[in-house]
N, C-alpha and C positions, 0 to 999 in steps of 0.2 A: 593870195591866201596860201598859208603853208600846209603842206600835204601832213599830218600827224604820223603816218605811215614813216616819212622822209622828214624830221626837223630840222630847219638849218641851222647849223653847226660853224661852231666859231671858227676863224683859221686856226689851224694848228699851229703851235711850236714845241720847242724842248722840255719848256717850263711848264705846260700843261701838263704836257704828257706824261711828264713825272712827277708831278699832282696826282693825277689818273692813277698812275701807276701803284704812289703809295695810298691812295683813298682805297683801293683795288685790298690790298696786303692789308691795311689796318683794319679793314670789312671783314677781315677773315682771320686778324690777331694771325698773321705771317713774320709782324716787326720780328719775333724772337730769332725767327730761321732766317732773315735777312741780314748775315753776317757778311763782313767782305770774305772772309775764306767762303761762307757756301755760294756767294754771289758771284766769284771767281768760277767755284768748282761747277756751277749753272750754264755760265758763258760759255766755259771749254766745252759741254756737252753739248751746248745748244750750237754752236760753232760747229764741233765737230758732225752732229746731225749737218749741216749745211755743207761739207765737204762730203760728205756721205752723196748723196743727191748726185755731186759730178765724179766721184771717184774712179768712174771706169770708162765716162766719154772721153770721147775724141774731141783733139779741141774745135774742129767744126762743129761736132753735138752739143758741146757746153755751148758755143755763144749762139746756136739757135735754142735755147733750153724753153725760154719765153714763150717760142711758138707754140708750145703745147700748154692747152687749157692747166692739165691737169701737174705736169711738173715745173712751170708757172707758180701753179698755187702753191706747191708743196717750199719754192725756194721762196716765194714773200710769205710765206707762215714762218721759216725759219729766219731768215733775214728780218722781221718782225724780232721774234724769240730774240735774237741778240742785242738787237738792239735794247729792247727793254729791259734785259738783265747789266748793258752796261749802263743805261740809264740811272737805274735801280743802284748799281755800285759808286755810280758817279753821288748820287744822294746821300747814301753813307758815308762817303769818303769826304762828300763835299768839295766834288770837282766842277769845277764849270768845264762844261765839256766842248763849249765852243770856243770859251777862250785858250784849253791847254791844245784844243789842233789849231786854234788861230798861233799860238806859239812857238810849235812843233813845226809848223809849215816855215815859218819865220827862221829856226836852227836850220830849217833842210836847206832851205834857199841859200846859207851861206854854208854848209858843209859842203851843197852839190852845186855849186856853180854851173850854168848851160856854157857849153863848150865852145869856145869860139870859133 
């Protein structure tokens, strides 16, 4: 029996999510402010909030950041935030965003060759 409290929930992917995303925005007639320039100028802030967060640890502090409950949440709300807003741009733009880093990784591979 399912808990109604807890319904189970389909596996996630990309294409949901930014399903989700725009049902989210068209619930609240957002399409108009969903420009790539403000969906760009979204991302830098929301990014930059997330550099915020490590901006003064030490890098022992940053990669225990996790262990604390509370700046834990603070970096998956923002790590969230970016992702969505590049989700969000990707949809406008009409990018597949796992085929242009399946691509990208493909250019690196041969600009960076591992070093023999």
């Amino acid at each position: 029996m399912t808990d109604p409290q807890h319904p189970q929930r389909e596996p996630l992917d990309l294409a949901k999510l930014q399903r989700r995303l725009a049902e989210f925005a068209a619930a609240r007639n957002w399409q108009p402010y969903h420009t790539p320039k403000n969906l760009v100028a979204a991302l830098s802030v929301e990014a930059s909030e997330l550099v915020e967060i490590f901006q003064w640890l030490t890098p022992d502090e940053s990669a225990r950041i996790m262990q604390d409950p509370d700046s834990a949440h603070r970096v998956t709300d923002e790590v969230a935030d970016v992702l969505a807003y590049l989700l969000q741009l990707c949809e406008v733009l009409g990018i597949d965003l796992l085929a242009a880093l399946d691509a990208k990784i493909d250019r690196n591979e041969q600009r960076f060759p591992p070093e023999p």
